[in-house]
C-alpha positions as CSV (number, residue, x, y, z in Angstrom):
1,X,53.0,-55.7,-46.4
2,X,52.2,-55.9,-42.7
3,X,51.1,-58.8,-41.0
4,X,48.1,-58.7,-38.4
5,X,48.0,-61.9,-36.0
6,X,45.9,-60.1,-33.4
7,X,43.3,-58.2,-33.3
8,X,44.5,-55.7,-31.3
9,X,47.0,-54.9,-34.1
10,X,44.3,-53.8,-36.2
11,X,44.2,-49.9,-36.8
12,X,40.1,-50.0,-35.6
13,X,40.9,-51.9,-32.6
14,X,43.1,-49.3,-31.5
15,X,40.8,-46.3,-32.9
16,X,37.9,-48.5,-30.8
17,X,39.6,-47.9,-27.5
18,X,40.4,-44.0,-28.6
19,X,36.7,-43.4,-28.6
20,X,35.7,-45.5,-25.9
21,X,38.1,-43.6,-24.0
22,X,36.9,-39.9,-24.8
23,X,33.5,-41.1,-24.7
24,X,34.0,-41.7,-21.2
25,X,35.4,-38.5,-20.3
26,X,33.2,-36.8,-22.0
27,X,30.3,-38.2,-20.3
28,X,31.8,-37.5,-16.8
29,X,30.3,-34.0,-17.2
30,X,26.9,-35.6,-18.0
31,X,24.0,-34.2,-15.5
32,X,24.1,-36.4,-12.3
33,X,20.4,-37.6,-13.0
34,X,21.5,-39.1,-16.5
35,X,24.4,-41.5,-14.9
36,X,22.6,-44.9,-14.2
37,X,20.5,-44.1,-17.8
38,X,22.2,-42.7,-20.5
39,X,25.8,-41.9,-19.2
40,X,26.1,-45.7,-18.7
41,X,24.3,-46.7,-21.9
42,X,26.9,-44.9,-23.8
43,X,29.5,-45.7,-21.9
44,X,28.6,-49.6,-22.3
45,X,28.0,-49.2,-26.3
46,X,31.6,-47.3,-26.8
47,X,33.3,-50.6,-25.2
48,X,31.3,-52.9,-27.3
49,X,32.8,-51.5,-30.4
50,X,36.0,-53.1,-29.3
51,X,34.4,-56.7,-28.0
52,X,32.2,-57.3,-31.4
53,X,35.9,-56.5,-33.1
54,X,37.4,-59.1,-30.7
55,X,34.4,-61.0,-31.3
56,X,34.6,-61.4,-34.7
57,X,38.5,-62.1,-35.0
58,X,37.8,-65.1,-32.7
59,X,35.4,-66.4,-35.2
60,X,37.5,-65.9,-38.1
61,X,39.2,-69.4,-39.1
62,X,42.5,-67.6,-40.6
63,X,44.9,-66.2,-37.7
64,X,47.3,-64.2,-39.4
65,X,45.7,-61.6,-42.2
66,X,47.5,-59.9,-44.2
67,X,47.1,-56.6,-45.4
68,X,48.7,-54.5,-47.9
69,X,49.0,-50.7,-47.7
């Protein structure tokens, strides 16, 4: 049994900032016309995955989840 009391212990927290983080590299090769329109739009959407998941623990009224594997 493991124990989660944040939500940056979650496994899809983690995985979240993965993404966002090859998302971003990727996009640095991105045509120099693209970067104020869609380089930043998916740059911006690959960080929200990680806020709504912050979002959403903050809302939760139990702190400490446990999980079974």
């Amino acid at each position: 049994m493991v124990y989660v009391t944040s939500f940056r212990d979650l496994e899809v927290y983690k995985l979240s900032r993965e993404v966002a983080k090859a998302i971003y590299f990727v996009s640095k090769n991105f045509p120099k016309e693209e970067k104020y329109s869609l380089t930043d739009q998916i740059r911006r959407s690959s960080r929200s995955i990680g806020a709504q998941i912050a979002e959403a623990w903050g809302k939760e009224d139990t702190r400490c989840i446990l999980f079974q594997s």
